[in-house]
PQR file with spaces between the fields and no chain letter, atoms N, CA, C, O and H, PARSE charges and radii, in Angstrom:
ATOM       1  N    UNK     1     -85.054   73.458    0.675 -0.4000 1.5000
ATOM       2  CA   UNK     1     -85.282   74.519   -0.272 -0.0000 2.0000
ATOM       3  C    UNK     1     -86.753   74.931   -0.195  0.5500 1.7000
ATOM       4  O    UNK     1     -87.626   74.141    0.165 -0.5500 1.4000
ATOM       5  N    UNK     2     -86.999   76.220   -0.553 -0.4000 1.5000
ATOM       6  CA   UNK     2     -88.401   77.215    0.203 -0.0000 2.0000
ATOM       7  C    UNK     2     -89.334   76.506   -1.334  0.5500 1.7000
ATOM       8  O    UNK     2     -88.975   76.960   -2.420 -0.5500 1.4000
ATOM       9  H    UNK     2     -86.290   76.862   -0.846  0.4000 1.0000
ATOM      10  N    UNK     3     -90.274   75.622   -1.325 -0.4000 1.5000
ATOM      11  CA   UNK     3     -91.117   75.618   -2.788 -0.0000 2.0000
ATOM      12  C    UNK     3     -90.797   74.418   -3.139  0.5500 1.7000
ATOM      13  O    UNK     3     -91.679   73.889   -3.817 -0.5500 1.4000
ATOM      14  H    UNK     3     -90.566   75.253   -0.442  0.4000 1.0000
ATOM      15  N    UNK     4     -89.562   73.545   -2.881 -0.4000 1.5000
ATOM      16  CA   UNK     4     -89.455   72.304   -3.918 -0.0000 2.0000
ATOM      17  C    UNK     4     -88.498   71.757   -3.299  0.5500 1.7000
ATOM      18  O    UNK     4     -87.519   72.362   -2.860 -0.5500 1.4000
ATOM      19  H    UNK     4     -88.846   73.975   -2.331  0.4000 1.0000
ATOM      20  N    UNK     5     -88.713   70.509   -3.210 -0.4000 1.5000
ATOM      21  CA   UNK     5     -87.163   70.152   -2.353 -0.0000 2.0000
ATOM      22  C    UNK     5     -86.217   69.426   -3.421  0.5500 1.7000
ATOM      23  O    UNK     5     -86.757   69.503   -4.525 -0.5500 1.4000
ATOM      24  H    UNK     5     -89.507   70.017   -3.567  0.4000 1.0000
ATOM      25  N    UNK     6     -85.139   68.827   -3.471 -0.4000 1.5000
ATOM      26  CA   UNK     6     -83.749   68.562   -4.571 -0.0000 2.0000
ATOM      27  C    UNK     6     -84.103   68.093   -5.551  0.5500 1.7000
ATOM      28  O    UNK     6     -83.680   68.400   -6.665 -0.5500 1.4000
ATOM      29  H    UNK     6     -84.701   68.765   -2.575  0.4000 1.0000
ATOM      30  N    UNK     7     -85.088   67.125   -5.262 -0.4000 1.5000
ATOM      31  CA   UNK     7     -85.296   65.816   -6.109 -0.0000 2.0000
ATOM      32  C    UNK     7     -86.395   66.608   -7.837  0.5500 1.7000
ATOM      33  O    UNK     7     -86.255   66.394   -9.041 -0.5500 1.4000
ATOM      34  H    UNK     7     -85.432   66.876   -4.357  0.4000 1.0000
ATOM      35  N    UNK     8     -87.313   67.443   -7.098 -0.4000 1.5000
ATOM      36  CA   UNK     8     -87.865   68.095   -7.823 -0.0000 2.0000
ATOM      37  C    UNK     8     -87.573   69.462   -8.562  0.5500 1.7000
ATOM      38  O    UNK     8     -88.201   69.970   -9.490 -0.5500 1.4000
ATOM      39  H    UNK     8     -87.426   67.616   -6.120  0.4000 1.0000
ATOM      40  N    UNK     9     -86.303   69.979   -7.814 -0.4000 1.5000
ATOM      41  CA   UNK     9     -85.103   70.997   -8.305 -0.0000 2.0000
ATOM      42  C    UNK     9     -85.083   69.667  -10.130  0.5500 1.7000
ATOM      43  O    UNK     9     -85.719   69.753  -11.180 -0.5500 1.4000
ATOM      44  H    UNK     9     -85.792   69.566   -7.060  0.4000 1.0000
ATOM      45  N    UNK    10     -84.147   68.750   -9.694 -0.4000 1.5000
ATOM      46  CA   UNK    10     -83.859   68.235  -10.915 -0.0000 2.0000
ATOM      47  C    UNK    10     -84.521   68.104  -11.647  0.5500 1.7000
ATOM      48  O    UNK    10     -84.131   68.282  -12.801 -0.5500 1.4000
ATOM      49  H    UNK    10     -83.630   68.680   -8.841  0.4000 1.0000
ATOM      50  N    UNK    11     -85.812   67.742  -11.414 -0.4000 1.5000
ATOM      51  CA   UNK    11     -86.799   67.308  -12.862 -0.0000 2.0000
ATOM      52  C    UNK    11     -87.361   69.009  -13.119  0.5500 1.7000
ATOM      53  O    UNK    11     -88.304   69.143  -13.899 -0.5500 1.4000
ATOM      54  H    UNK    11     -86.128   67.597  -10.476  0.4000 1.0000
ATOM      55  N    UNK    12     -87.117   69.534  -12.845 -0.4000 1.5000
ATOM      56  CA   UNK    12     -87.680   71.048  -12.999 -0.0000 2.0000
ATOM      57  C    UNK    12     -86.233   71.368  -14.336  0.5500 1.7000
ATOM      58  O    UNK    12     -86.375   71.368  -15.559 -0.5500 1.4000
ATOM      59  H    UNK    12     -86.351   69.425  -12.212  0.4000 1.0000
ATOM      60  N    UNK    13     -85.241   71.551  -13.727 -0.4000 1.5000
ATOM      61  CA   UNK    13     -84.327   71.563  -14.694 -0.0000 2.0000
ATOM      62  C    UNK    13     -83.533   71.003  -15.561  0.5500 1.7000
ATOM      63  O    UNK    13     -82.656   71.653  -16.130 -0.5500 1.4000
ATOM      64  H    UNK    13     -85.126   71.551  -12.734  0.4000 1.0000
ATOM      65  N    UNK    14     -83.689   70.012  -15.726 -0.4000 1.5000
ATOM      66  CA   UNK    14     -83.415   69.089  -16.461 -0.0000 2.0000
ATOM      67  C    UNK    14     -84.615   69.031  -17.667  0.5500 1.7000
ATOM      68  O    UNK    14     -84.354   68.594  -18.788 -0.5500 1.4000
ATOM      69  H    UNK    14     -84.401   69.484  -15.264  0.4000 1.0000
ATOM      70  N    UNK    15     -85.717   69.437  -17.358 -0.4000 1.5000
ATOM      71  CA   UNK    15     -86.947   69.687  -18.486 -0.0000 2.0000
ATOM      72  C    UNK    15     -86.379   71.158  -19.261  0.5500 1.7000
ATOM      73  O    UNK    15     -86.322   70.815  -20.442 -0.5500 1.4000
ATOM      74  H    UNK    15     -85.929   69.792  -16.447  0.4000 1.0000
ATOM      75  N    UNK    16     -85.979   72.467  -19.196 -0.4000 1.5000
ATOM      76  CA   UNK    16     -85.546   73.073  -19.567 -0.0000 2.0000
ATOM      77  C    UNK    16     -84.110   73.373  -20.750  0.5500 1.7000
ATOM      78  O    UNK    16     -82.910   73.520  -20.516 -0.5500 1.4000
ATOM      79  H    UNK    16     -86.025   72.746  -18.236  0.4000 1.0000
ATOM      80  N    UNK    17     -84.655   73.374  -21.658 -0.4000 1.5000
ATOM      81  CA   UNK    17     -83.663   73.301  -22.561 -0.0000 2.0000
ATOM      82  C    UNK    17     -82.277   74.275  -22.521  0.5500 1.7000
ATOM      83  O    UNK    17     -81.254   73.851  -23.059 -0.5500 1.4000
ATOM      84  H    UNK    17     -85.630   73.254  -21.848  0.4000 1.0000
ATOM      85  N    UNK    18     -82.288   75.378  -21.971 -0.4000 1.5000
ATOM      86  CA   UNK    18     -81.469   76.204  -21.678 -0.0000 2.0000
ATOM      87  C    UNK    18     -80.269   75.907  -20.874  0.5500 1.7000
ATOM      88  O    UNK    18     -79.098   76.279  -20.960 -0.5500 1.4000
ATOM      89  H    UNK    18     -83.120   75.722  -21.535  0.4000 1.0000
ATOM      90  N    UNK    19     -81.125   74.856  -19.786 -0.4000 1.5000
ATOM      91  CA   UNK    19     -80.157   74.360  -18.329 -0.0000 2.0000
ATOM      92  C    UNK    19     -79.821   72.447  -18.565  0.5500 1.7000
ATOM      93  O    UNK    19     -78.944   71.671  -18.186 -0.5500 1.4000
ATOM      94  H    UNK    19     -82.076   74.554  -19.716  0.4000 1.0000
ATOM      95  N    UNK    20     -81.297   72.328  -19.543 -0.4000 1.5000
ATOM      96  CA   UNK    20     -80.706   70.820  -19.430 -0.0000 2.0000
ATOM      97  C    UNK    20     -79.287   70.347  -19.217  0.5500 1.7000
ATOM      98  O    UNK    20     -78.926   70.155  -18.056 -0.5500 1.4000
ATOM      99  H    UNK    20     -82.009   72.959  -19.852  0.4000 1.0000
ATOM     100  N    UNK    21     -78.260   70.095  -20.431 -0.4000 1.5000
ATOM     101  CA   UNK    21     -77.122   69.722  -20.049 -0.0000 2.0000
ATOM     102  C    UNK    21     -75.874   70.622  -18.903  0.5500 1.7000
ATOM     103  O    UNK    21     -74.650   70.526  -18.999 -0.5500 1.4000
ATOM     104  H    UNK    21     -78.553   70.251  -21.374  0.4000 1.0000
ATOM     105  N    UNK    22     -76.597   71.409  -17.936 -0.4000 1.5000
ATOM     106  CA   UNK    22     -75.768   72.097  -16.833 -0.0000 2.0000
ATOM     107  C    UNK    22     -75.687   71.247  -15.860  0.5500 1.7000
ATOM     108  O    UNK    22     -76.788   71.027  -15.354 -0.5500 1.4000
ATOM     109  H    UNK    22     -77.591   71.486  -17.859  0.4000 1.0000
ATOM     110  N    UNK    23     -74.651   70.567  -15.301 -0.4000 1.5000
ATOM     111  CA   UNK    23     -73.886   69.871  -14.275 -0.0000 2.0000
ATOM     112  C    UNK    23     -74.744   69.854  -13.150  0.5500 1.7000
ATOM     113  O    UNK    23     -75.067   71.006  -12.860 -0.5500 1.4000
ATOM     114  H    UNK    23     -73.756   70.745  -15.711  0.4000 1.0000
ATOM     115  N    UNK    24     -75.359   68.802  -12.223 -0.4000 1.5000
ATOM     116  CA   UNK    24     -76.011   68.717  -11.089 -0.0000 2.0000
ATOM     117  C    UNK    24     -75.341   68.099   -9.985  0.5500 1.7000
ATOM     118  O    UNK    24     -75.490   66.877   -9.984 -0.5500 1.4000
ATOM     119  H    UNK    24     -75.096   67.866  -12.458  0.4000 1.0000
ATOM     120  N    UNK    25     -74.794   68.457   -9.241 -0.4000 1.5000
ATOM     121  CA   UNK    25     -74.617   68.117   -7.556 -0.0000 2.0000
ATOM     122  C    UNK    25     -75.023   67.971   -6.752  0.5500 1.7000
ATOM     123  O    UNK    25     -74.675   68.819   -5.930 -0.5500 1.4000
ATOM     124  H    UNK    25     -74.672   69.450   -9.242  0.4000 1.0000
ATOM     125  N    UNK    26     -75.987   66.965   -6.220 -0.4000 1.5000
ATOM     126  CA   UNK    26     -76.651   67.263   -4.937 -0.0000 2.0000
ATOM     127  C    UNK    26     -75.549   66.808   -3.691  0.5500 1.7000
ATOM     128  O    UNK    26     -74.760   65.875   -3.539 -0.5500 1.4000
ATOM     129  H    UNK    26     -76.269   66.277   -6.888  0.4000 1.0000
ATOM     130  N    UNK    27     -75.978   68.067   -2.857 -0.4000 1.5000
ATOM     131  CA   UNK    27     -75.043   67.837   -1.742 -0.0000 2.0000
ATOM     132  C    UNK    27     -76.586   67.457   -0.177  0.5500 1.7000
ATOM     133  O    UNK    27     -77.238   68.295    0.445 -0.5500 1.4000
ATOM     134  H    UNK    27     -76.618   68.825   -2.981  0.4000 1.0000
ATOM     135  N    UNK    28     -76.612   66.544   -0.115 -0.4000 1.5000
ATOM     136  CA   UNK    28     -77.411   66.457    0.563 -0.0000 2.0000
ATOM     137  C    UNK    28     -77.479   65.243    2.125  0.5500 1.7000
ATOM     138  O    UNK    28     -76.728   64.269    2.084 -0.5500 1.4000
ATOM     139  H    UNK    28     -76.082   65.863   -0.620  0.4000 1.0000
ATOM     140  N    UNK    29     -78.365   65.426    3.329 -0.4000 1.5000
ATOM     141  CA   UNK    29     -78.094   64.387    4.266 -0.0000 2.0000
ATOM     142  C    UNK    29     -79.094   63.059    4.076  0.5500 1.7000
ATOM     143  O    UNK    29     -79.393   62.354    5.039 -0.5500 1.4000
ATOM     144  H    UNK    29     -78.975   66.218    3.363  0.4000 1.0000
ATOM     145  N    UNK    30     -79.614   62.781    2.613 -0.4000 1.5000
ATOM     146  CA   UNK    30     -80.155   61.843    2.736 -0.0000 2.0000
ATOM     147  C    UNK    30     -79.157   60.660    2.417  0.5500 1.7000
ATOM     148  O    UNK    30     -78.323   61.173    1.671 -0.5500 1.4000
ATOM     149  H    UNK    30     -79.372   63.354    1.830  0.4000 1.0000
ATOM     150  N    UNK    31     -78.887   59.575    2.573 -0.4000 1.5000
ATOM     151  CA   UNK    31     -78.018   58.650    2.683 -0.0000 2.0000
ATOM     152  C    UNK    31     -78.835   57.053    2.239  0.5500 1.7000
ATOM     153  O    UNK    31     -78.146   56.034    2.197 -0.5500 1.4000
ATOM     154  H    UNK    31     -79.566   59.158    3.179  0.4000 1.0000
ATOM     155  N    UNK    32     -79.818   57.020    2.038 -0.4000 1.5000
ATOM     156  CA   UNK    32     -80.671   55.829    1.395 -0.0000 2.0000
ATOM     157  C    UNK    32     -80.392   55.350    0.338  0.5500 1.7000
ATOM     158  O    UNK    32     -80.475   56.208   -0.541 -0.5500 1.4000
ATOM     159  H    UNK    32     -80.378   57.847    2.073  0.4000 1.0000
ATOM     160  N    UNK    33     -79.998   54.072   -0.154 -0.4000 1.5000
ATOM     161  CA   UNK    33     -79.815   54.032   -1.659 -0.0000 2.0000
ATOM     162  C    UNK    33     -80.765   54.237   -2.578  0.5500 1.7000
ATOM     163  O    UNK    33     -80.394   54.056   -3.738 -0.5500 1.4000
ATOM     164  H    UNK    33     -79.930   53.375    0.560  0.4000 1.0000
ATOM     165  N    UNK    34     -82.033   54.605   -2.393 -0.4000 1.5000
ATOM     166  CA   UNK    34     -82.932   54.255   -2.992 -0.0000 2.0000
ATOM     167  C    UNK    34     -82.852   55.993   -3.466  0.5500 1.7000
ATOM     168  O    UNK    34     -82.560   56.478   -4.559 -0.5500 1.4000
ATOM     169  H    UNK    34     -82.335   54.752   -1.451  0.4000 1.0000
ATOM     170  N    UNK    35     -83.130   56.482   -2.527 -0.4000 1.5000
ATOM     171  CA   UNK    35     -82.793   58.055   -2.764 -0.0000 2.0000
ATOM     172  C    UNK    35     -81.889   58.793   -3.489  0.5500 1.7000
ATOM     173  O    UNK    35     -82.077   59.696   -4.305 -0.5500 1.4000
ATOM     174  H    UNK    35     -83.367   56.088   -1.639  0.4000 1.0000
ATOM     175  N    UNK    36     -80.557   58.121   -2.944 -0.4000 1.5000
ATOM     176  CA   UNK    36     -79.601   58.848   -4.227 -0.0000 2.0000
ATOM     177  C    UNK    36     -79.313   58.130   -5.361  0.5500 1.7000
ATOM     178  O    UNK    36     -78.321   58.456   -6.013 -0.5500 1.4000
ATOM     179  H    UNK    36     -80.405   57.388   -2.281  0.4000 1.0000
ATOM     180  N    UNK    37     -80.371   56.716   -5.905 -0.4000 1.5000
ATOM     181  CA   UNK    37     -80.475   56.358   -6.948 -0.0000 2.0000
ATOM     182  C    UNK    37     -81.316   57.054   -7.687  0.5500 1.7000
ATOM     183  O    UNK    37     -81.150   57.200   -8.898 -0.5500 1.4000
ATOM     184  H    UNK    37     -81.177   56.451   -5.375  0.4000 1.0000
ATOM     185  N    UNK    38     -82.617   57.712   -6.817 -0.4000 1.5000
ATOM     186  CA   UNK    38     -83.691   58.480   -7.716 -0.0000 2.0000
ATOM     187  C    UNK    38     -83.512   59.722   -8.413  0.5500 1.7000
ATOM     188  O    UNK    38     -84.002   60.135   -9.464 -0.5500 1.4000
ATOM     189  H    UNK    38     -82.752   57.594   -5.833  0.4000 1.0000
ATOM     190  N    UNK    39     -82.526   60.336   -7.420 -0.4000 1.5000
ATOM     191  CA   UNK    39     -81.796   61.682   -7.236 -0.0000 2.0000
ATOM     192  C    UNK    39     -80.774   61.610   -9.189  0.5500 1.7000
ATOM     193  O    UNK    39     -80.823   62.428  -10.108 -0.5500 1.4000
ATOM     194  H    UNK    39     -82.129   60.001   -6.566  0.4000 1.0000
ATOM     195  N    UNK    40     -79.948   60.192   -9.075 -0.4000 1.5000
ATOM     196  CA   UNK    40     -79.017   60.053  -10.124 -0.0000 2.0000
ATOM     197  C    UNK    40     -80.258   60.350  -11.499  0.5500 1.7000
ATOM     198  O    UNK    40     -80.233   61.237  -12.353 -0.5500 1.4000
ATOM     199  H    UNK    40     -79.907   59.528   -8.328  0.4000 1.0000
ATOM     200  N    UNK    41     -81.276   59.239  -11.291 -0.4000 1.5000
ATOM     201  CA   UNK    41     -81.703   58.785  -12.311 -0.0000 2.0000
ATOM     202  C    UNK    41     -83.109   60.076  -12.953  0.5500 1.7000
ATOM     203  O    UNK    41     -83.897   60.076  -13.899 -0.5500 1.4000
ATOM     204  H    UNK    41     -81.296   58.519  -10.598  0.4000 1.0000
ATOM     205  N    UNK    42     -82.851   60.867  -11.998 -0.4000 1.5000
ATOM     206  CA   UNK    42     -83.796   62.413  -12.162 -0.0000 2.0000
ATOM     207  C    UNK    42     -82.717   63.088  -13.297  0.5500 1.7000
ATOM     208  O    UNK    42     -83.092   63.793  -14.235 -0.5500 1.4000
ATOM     209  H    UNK    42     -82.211   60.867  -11.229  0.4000 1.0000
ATOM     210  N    UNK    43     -81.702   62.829  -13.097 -0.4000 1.5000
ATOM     211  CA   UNK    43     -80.469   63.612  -14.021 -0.0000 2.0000
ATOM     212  C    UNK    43     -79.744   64.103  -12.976  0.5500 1.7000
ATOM     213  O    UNK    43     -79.354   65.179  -13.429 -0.5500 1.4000
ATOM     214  H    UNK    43     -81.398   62.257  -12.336  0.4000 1.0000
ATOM     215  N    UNK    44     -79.410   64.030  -12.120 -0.4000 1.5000
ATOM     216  CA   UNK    44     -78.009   64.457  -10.929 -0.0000 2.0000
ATOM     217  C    UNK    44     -76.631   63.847  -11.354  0.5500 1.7000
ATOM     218  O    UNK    44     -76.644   62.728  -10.843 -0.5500 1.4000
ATOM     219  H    UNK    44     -79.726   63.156  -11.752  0.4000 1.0000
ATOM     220  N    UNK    45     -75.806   63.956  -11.822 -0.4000 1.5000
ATOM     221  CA   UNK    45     -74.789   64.249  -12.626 -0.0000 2.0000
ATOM     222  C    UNK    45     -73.389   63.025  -10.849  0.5500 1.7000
ATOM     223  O    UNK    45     -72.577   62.100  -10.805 -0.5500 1.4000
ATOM     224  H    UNK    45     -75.795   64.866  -12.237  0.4000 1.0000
ATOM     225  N    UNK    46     -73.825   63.657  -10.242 -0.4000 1.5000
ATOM     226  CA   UNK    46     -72.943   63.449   -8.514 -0.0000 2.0000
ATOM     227  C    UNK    46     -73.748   63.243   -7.801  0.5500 1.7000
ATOM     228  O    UNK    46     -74.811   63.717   -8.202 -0.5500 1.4000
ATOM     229  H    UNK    46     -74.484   64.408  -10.278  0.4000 1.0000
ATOM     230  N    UNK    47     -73.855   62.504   -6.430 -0.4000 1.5000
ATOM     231  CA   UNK    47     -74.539   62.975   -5.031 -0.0000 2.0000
ATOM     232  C    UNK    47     -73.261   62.942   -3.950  0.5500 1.7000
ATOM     233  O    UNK    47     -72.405   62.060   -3.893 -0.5500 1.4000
ATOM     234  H    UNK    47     -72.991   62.119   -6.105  0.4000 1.0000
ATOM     235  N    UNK    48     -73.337   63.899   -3.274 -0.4000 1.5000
ATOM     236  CA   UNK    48     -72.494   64.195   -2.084 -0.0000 2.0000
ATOM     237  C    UNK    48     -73.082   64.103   -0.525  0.5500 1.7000
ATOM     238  O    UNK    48     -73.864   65.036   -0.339 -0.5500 1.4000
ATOM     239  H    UNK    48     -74.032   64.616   -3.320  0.4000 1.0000
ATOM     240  N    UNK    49     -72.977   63.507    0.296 -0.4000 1.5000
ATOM     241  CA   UNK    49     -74.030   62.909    1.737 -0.0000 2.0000
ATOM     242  C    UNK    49     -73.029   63.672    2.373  0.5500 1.7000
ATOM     243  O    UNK    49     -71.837   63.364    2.341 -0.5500 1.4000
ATOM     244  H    UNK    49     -72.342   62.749    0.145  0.4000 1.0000
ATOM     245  N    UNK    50     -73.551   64.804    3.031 -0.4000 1.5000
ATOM     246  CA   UNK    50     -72.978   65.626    4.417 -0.0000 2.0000
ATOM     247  C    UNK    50     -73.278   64.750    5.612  0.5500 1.7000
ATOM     248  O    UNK    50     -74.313   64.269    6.076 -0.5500 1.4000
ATOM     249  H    UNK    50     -74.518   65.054    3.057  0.4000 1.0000
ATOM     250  N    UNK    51     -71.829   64.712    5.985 -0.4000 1.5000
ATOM     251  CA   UNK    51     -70.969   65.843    6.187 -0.0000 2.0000
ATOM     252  C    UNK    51     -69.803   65.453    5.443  0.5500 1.7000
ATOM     253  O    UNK    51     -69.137   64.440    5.656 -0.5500 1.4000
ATOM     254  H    UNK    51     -70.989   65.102    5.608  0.4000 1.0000
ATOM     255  N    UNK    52     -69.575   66.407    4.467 -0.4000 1.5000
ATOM     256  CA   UNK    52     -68.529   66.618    3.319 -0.0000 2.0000
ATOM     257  C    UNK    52     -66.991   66.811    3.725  0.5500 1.7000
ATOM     258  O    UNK    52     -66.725   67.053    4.903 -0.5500 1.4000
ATOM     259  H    UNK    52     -70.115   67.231    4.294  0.4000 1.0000
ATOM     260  N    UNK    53     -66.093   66.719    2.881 -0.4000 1.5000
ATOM     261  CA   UNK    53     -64.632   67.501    2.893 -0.0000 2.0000
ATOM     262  C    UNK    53     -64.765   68.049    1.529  0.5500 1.7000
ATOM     263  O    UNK    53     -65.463   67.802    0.546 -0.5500 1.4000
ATOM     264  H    UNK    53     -66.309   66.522    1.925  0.4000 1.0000
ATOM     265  N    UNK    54     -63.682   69.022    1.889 -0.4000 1.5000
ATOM     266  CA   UNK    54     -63.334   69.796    0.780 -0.0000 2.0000
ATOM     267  C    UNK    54     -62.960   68.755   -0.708  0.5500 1.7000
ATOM     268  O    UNK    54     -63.456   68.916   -1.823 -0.5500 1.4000
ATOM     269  H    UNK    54     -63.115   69.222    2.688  0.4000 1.0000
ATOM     270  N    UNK    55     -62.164   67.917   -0.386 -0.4000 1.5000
ATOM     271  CA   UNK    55     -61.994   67.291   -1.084 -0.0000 2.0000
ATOM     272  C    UNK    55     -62.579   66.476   -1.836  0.5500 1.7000
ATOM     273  O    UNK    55     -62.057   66.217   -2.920 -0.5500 1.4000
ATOM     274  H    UNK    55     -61.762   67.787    0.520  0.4000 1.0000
ATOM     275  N    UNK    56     -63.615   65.958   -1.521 -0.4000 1.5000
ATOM     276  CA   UNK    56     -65.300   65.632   -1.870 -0.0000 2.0000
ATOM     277  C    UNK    56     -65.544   65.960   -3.176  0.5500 1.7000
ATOM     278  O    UNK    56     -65.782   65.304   -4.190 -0.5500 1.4000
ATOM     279  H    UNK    56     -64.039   66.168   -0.640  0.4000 1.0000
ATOM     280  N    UNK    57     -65.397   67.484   -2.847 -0.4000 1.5000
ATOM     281  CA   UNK    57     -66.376   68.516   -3.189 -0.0000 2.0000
ATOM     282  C    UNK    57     -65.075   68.333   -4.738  0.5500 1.7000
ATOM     283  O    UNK    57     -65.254   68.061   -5.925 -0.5500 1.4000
ATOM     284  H    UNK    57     -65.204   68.017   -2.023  0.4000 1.0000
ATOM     285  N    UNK    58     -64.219   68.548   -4.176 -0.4000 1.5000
ATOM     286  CA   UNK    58     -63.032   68.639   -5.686 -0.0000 2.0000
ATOM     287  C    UNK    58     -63.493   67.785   -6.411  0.5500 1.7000
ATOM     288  O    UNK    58     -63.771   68.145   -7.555 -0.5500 1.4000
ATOM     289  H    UNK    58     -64.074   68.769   -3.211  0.4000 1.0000
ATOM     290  N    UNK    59     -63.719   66.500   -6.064 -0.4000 1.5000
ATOM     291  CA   UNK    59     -63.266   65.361   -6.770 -0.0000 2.0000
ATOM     292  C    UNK    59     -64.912   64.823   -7.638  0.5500 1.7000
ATOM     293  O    UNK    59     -65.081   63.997   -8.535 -0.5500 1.4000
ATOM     294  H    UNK    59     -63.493   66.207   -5.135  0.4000 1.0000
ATOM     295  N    UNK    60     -65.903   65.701   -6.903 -0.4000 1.5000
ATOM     296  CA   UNK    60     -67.491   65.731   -7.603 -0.0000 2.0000
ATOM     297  C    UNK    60     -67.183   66.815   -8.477  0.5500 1.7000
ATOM     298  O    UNK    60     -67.573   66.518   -9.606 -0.5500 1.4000
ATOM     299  H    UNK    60     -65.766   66.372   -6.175  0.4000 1.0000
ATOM     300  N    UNK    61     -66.567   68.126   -8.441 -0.4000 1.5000
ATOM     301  CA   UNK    61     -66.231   68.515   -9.558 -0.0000 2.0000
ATOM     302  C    UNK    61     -65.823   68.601  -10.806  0.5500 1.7000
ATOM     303  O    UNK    61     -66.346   69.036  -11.833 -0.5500 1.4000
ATOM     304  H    UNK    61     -66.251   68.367   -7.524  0.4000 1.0000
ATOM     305  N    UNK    62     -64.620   68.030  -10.514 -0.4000 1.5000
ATOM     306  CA   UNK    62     -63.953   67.205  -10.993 -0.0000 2.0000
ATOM     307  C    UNK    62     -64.405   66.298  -12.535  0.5500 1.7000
ATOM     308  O    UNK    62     -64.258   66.341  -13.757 -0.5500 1.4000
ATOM     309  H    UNK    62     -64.195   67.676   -9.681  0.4000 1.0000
ATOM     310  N    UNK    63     -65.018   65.527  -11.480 -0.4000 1.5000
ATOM     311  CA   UNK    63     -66.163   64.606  -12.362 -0.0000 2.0000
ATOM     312  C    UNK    63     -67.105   65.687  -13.180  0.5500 1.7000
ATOM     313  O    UNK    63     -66.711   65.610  -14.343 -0.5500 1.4000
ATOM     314  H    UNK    63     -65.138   65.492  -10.488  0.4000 1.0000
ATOM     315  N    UNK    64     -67.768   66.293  -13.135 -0.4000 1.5000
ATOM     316  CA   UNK    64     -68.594   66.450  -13.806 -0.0000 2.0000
ATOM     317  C    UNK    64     -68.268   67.596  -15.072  0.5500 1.7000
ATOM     318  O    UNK    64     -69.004   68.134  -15.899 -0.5500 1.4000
ATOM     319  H    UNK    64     -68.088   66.356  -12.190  0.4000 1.0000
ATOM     320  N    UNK    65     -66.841   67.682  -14.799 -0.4000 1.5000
ATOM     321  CA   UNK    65     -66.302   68.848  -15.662 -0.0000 2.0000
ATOM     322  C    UNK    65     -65.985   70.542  -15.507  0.5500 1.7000
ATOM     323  O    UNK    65     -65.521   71.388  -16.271 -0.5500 1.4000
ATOM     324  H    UNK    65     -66.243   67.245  -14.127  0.4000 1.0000
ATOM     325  N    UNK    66     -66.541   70.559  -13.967 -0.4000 1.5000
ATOM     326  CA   UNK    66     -66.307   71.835  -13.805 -0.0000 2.0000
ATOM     327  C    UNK    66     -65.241   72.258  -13.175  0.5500 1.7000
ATOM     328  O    UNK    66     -65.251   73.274  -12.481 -0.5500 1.4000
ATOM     329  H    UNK    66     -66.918   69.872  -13.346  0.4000 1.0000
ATOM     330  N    UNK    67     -63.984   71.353  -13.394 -0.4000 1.5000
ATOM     331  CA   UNK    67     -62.760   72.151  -12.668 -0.0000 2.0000
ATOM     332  C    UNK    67     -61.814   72.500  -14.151  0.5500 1.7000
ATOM     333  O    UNK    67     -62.065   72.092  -15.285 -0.5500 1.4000
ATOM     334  H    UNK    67     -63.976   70.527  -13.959  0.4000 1.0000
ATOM     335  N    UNK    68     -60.811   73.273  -13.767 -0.4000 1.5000
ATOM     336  CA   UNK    68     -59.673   73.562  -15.035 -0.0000 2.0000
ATOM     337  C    UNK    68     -58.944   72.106  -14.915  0.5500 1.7000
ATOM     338  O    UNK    68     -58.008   71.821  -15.661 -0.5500 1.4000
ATOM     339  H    UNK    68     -60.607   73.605  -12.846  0.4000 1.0000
């Protein structure tokens, strides 16, 4: 991302009262535990490690409330 990369996406919005409680997904190729523990504990709601399926993607939805 052009300015901020994921990790700092989250603490950017997650400080915002407007967006705070809006659903976070990172879909990303970092794969470290340490990373998508920091990623969770920033407020990321899911993490998804490409290369994805569709089904993935349902079932992180899913979770976080944004399917019918």
């Amino acid at each position: 991302m052009p300015g901020m990369d994921g990790l700092e996406f989250i603490r950017e919005v997650r400080q915002l009262p407007d967006l705070n409680a809006m659903p976070l997904i990172v879909v990303s190729t970092e794969s470290e535990a340490d990373r998508i523990a920091e990623c969770l504990q920033a407020g990321a709601n899911e993490y998804v490690m490409k290369p994805y399926t569709r089904e993935v993607i349902l079932e992180k939805l899913t979770i976080v409330g944004a399917t019918e």
